[in-house]
DOBAPA-50957 format. One record per residue (C-alpha): residue number from 1; residue in one letter; x, y, z. Coordinates in nm, 2 decimals. Last residue first. Layout:
BEGIN
seq NUM | type A | east X | north Y | up Z
...
//
This chain:
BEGIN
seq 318 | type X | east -0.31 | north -2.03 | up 1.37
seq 317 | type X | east -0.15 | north -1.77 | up 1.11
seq 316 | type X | east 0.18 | north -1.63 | up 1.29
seq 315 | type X | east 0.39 | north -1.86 | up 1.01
seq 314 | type X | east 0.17 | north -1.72 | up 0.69
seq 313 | type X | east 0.28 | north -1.36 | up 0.73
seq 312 | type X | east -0.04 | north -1.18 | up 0.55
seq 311 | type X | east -0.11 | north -1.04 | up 0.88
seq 310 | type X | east 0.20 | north -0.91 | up 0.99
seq 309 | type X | east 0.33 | north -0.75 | up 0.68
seq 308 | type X | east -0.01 | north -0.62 | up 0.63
seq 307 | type X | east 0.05 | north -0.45 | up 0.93
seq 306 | type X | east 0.41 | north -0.33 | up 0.83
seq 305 | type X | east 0.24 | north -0.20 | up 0.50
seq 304 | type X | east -0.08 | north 0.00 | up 0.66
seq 303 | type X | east 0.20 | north 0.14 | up 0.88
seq 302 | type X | east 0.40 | north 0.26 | up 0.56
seq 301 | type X | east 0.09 | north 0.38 | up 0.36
seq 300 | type X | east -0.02 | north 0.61 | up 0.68
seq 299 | type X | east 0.30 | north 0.72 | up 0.72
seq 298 | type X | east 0.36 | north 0.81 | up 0.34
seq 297 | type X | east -0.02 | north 0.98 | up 0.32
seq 296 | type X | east 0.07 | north 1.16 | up 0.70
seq 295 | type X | east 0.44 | north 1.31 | up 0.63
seq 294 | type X | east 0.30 | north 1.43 | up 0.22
seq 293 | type X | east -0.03 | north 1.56 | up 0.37
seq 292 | type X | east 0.16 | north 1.76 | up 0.65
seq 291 | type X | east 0.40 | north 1.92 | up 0.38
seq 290 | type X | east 0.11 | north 2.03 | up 0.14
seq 289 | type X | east -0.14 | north 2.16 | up 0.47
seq 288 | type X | east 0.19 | north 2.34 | up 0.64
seq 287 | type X | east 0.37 | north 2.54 | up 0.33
seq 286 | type X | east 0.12 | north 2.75 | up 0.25
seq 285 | type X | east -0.05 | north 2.76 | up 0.62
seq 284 | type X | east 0.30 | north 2.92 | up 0.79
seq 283 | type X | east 0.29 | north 3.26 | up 0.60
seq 282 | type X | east 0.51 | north 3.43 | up 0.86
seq 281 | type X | east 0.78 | north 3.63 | up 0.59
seq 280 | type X | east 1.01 | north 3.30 | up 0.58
seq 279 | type X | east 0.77 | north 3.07 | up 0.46
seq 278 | type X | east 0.60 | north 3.30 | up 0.20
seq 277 | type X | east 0.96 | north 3.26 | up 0.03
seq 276 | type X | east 0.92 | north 2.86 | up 0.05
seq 275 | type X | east 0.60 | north 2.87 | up -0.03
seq 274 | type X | east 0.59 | north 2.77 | up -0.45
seq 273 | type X | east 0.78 | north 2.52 | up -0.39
seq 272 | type X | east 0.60 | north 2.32 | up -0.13
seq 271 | type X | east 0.32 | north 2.37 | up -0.33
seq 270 | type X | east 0.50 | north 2.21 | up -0.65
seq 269 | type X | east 0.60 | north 1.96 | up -0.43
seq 268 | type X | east 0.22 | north 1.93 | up -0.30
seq 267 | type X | east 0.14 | north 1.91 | up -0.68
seq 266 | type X | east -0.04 | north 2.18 | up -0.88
seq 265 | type X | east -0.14 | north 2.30 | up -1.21
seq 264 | type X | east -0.05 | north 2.64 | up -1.24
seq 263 | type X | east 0.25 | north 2.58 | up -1.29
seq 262 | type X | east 0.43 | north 2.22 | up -1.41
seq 261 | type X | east 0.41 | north 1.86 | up -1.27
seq 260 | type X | east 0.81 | north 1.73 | up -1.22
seq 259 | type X | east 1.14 | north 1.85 | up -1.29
seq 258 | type X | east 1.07 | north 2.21 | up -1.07
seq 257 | type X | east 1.31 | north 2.05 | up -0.74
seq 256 | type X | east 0.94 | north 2.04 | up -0.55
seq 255 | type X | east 0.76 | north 1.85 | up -0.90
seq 254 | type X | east 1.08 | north 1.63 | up -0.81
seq 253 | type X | east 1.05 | north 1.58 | up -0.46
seq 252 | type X | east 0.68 | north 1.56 | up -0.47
seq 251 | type X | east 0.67 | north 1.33 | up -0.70
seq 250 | type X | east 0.99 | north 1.13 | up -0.52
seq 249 | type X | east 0.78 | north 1.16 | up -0.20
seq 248 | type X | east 0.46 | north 1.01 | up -0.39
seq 247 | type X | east 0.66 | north 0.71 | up -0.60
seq 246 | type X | east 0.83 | north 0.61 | up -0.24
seq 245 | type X | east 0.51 | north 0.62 | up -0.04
seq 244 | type X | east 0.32 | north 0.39 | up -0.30
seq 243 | type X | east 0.61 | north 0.12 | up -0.36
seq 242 | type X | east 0.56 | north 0.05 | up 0.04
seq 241 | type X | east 0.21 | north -0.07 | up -0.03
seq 240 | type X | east 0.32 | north -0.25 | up -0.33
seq 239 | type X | east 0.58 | north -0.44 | up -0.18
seq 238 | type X | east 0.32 | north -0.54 | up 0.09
seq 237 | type X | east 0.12 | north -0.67 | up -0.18
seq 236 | type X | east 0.35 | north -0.89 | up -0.38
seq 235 | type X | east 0.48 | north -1.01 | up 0.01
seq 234 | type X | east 0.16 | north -1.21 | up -0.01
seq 233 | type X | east 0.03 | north -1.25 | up -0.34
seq 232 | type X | east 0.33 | north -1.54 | up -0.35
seq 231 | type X | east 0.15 | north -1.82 | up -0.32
seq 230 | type X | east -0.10 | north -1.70 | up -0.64
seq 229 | type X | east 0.19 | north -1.61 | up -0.78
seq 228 | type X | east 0.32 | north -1.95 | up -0.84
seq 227 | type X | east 0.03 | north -2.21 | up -0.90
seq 226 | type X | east -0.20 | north -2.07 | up -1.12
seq 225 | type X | east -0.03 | north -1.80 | up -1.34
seq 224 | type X | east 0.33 | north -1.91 | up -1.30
seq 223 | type X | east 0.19 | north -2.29 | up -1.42
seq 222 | type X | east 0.00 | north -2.16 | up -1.70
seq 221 | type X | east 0.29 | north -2.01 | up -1.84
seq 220 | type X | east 0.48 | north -2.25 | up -1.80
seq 219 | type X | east 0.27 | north -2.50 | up -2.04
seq 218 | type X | east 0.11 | north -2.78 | up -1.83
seq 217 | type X | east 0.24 | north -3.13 | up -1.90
seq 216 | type X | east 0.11 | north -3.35 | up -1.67
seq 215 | type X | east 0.46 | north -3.41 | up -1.51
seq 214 | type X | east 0.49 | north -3.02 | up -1.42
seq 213 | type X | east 0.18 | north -2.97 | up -1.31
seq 212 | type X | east 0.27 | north -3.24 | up -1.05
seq 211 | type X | east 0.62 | north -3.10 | up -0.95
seq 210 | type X | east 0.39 | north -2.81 | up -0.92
seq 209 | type X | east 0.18 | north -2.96 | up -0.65
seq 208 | type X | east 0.44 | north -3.13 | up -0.48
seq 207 | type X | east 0.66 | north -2.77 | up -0.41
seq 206 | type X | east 1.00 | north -2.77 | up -0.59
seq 205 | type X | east 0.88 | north -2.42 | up -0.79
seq 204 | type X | east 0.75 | north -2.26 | up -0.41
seq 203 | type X | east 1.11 | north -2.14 | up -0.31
seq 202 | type X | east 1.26 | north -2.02 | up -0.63
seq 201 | type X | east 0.93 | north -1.87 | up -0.67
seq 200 | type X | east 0.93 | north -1.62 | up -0.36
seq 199 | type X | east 1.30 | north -1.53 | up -0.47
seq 198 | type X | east 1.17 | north -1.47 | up -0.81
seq 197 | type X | east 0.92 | north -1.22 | up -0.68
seq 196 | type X | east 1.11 | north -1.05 | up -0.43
seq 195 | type X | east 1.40 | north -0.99 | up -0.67
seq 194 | type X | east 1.13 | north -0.86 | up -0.96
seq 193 | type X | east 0.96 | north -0.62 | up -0.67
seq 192 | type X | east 1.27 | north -0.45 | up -0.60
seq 191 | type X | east 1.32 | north -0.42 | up -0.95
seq 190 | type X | east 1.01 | north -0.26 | up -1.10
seq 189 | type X | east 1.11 | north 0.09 | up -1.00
seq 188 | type X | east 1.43 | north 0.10 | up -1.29
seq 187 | type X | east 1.24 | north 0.25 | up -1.53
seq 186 | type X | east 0.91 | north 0.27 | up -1.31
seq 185 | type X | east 1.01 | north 0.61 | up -1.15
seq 184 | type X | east 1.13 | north 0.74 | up -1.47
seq 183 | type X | east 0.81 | north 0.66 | up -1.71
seq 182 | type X | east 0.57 | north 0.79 | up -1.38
seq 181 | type X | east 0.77 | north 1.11 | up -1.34
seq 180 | type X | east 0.78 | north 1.15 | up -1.79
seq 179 | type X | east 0.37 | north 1.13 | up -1.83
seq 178 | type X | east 0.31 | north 1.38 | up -1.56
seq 177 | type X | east 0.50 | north 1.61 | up -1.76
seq 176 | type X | east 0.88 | north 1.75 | up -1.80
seq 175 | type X | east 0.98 | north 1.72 | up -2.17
seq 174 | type X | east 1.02 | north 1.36 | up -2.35
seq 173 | type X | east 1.39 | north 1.40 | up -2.42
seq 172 | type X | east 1.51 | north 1.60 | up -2.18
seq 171 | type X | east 1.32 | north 1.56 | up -1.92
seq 170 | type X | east 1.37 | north 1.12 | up -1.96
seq 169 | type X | east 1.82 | north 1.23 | up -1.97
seq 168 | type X | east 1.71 | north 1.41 | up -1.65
seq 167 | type X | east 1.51 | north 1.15 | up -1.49
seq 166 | type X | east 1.79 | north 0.87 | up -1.55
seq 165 | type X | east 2.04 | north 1.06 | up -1.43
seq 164 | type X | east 1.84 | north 1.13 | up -1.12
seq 163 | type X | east 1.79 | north 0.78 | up -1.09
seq 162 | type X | east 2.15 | north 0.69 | up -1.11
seq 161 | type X | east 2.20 | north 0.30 | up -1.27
seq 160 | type X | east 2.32 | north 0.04 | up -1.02
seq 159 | type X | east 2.00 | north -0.10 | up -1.04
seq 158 | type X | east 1.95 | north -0.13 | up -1.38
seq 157 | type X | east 2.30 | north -0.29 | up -1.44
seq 156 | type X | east 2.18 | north -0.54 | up -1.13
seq 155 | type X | east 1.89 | north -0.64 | up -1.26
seq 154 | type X | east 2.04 | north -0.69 | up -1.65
seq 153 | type X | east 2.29 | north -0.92 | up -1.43
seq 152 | type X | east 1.97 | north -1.10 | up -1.28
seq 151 | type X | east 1.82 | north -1.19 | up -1.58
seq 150 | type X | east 2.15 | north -1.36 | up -1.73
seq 149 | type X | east 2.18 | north -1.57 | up -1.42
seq 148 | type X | east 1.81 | north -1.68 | up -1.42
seq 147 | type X | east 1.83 | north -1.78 | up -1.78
seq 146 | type X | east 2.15 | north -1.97 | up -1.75
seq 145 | type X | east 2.00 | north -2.16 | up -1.45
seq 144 | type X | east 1.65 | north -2.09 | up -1.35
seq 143 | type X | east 1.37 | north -2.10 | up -1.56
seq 142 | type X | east 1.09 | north -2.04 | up -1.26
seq 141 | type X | east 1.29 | north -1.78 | up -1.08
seq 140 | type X | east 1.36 | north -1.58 | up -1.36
seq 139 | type X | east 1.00 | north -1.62 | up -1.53
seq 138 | type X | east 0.83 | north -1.50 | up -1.21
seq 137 | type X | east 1.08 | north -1.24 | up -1.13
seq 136 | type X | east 1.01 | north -1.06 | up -1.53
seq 135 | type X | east 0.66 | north -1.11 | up -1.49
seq 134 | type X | east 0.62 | north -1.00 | up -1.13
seq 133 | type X | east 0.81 | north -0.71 | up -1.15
seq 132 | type X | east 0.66 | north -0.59 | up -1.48
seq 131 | type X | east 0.31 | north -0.63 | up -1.38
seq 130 | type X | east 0.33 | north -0.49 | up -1.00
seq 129 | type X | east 0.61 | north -0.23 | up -1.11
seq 128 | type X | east 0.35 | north -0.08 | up -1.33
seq 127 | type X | east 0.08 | north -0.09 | up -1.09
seq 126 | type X | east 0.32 | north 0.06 | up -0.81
seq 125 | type X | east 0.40 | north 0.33 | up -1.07
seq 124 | type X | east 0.05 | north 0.38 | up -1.13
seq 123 | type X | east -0.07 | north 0.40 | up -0.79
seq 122 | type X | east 0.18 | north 0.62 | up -0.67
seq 121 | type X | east 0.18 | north 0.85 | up -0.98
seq 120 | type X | east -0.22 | north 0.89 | up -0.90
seq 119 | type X | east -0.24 | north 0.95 | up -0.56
seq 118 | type X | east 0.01 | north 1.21 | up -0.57
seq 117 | type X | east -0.20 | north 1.40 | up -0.88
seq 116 | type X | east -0.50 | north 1.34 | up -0.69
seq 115 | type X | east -0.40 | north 1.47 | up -0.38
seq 114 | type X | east -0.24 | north 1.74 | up -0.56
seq 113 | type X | east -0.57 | north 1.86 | up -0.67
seq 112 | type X | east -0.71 | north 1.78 | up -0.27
seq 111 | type X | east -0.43 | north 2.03 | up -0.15
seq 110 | type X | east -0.46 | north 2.35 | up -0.49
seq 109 | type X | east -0.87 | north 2.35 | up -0.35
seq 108 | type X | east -0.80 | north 2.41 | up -0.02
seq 107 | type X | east -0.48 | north 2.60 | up -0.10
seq 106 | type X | east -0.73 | north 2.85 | up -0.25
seq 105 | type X | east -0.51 | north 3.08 | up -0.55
seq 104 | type X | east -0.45 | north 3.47 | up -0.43
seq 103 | type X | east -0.14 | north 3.43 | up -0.64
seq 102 | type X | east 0.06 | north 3.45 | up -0.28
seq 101 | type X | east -0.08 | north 3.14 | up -0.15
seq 100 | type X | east -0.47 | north 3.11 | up 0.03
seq 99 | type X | east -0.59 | north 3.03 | up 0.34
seq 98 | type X | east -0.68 | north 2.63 | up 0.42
seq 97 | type X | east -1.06 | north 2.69 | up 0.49
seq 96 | type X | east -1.08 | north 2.97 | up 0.26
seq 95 | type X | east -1.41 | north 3.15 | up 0.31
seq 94 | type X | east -1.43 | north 3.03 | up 0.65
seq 93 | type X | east -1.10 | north 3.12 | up 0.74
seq 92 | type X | east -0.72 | north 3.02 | up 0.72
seq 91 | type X | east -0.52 | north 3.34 | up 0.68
seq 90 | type X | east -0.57 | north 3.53 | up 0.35
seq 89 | type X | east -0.15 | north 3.54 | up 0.18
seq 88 | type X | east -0.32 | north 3.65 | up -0.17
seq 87 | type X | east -0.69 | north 3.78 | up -0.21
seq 86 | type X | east -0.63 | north 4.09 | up -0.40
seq 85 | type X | east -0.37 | north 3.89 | up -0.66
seq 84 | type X | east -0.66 | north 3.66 | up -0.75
seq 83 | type X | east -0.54 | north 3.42 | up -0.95
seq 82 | type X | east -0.75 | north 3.13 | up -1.09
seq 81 | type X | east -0.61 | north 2.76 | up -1.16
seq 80 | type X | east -0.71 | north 2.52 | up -0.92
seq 79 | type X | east -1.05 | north 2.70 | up -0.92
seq 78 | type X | east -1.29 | north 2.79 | up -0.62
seq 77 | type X | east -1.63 | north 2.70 | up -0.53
seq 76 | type X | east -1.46 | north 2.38 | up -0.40
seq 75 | type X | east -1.69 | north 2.13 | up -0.38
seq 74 | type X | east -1.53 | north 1.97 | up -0.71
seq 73 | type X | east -1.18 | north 2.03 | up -0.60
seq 72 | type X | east -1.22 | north 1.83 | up -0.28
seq 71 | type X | east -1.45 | north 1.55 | up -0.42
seq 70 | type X | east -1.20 | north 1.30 | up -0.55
seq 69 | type X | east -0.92 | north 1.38 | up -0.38
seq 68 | type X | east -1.16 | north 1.43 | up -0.04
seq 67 | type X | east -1.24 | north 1.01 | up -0.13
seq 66 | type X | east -0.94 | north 0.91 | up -0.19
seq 65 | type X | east -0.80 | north 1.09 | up 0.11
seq 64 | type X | east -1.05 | north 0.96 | up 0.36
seq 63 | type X | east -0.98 | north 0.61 | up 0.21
seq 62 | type X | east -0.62 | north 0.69 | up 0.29
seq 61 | type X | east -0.66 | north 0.79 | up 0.62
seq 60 | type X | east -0.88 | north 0.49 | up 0.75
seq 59 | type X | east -0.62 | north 0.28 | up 0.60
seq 58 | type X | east -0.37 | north 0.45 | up 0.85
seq 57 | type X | east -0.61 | north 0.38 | up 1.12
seq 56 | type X | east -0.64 | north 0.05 | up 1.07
seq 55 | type X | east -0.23 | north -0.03 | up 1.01
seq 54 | type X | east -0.26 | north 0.17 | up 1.41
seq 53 | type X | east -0.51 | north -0.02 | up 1.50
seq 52 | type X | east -0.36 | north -0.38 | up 1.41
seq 51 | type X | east -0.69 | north -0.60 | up 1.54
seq 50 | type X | east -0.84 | north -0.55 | up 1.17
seq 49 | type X | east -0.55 | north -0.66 | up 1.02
seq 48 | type X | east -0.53 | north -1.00 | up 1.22
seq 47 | type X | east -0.88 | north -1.09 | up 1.07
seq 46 | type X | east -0.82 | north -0.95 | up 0.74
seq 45 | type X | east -0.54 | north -1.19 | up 0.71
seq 44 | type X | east -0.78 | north -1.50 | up 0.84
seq 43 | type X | east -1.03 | north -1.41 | up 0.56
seq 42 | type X | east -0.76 | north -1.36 | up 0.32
seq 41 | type X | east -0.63 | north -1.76 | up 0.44
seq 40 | type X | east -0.96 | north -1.91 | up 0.48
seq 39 | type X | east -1.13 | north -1.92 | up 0.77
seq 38 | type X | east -1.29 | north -2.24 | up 0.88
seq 37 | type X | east -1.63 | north -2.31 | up 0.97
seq 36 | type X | east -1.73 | north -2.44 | up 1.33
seq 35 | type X | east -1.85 | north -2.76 | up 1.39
seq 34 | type X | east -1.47 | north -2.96 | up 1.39
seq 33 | type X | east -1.34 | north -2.65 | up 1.68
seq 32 | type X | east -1.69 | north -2.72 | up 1.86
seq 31 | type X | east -1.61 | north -3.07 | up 1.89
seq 30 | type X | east -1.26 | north -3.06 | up 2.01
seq 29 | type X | east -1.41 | north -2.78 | up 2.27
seq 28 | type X | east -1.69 | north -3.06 | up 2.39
seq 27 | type X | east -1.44 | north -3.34 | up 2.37
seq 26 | type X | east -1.23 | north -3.13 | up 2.62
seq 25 | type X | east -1.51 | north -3.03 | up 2.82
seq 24 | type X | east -1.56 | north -3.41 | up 2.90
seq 23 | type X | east -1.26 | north -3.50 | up 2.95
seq 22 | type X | east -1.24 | north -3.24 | up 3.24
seq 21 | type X | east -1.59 | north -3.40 | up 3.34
seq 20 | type X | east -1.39 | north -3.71 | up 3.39
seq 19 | type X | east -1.07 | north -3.64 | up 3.51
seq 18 | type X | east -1.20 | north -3.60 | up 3.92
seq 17 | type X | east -1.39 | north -3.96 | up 3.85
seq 16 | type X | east -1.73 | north -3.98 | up 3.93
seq 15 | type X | east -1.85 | north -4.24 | up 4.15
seq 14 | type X | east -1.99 | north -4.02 | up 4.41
seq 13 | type X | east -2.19 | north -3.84 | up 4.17
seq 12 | type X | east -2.39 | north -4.16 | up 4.07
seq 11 | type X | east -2.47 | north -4.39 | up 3.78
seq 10 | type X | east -2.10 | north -4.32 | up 3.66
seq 9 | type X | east -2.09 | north -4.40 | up 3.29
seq 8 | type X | east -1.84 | north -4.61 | up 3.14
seq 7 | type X | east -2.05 | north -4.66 | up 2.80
seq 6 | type X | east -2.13 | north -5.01 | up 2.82
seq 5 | type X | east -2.27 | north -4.99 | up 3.24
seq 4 | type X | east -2.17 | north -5.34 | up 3.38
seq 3 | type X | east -2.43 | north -5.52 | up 3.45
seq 2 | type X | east -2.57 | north -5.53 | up 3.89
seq 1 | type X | east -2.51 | north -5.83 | up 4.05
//
């Protein structure tokens, strides 16, 4: 009589069973998941971006920008500045790739300058919002009570105050600059990311692991900087991608409305401005290349947003 096999092999085919080899693969998978190395929870985001075209291809775009804001006005042989009365309304061409306005000035050159300046007030203001919002939520949410309640009110008297009240009484006192759009747009900018900041807290404060800061003593400012917003980076930076759009369009919408960056230095409001009579007489390029920048750059920020949206959403993470 033959011993029985340990290990509950089969010695022969025919004494398989149909569910063995099945178990088999399944141990095999099992052991391949164990093996291989776990992603961690940017990797996985970048991941699930990367497989979003469209958020891809709007990133795409604004690198493209950065980088023709950047050297646009420096490859230009042309300044931002010069008049050239002579040369005014030239149709798009190889000596003026975008045409030129009716000062004769390249819009080439004028596009990529207000890239810079667009760039620039929507990364600022989203910087500024970024530090004060998170700040200001972060302590709110984390106090709580009294101190919670009386933050909030002072949230709601900002937001409830007109923004183009609050841009006019800023023109009149600090005169109409670069300097004065960024100081009105982050007035009252910084709330929306506040309220997601100290509703991201009020959630993560009773987690284990700061219950446990908590008992050991750690200072509260310690505990905001290591164990709160470090949870909450999440829908911190999809605020900020959708702060971006909105301090561009209401650049351009005030540098458009003359409150914003002044002559000769330009904007693509200022642009838009400046071709609104060339508009009418057939001059299409001065008002196309400014007005398709400002659809595409808030677009392209928008979708970038709603992707990372997606990907930074911890429940479709597997």
């Amino acid at each position: 009589m033959k011993p029985a096999n340990k290990m509950n092999v089969p010695h022969s085919p025919t004494e398989v069973p149909n569910d063995w080899f099945k178990w088999k693969e399944k141990d095999k998978g099992a052991a391949e998941n164990v093996s291989r190395p776990s992603l961690s929870y940017w990797q996985d985001a970048w991941k699930r971006l990367i497989k979003n075209k469209l958020a891809m291809a709007g990133l795409i775009f604004l690198i493209l920008l950065g980088i023709m804001a950047i050297l646009g006005p420096i490859l230009s042989p042309y300044s931002v500045k010069d008049q050239n009365l002579p040369n005014q309304f030239q149709s798009p061409s190889g000596a003026h790739w975008f045409g030129t306005d009716s000062l004769g000035r390249d819009v080439f050159t004028r596009t990529w300058y207000g890239a810079r300046i667009s760039l620039f007030v929507g990364l600022m203001a989203a910087l500024i919002d970024f530090f004060i919002g998170i700040i200001y939520g972060g302590i709110s949410g984390y106090k709580g009570g009294r101190t919670d309640n009386i933050m909030m009110r002072i949230i709601e008297i900002l937001y409830g105050l007109p923004y183009l009240l609050v841009v006019i009484l800023l023109l009149v006192v600090m005169g109409p600059s670069l300097t004065t759009i960024i100081v009105a747009l982050t007035v009252t900018g910084w709330v929306g990311m506040a309220r997601i900041v100290r509703g991201q807290v009020l959630q993560i404060k009773n987690y284990e692991f700061v219950l446990a800061s908590k008992s050991f003593g750690t200072k509260t400012a310690r505990i905001i900087r290591k164990n709160l917003l470090p949870n909450t980076m999440g829908p911190i930076i999809v605020q900020m991608t959708l702060t971006v759009p909105t301090a561009i369009f209401a650049e351009a919408f005030l540098s458009f409305l003359g409150l914003g960056i002044q002559s000769p230095f330009a904007s693509w409001g200022v642009m838009a401005n400046d071709s609104l009579g060339a508009i009418l007489s057939g001059y299409w390029w001065t008002l196309f290349f400014p007005a398709f920048f400002i659809s595409f750059t808030m677009f392209a920020f928008n979708v970038l947003g709603d992707g990372l949206q997606d990907a930074l959403d911890p429940k479709l993470r597997k």
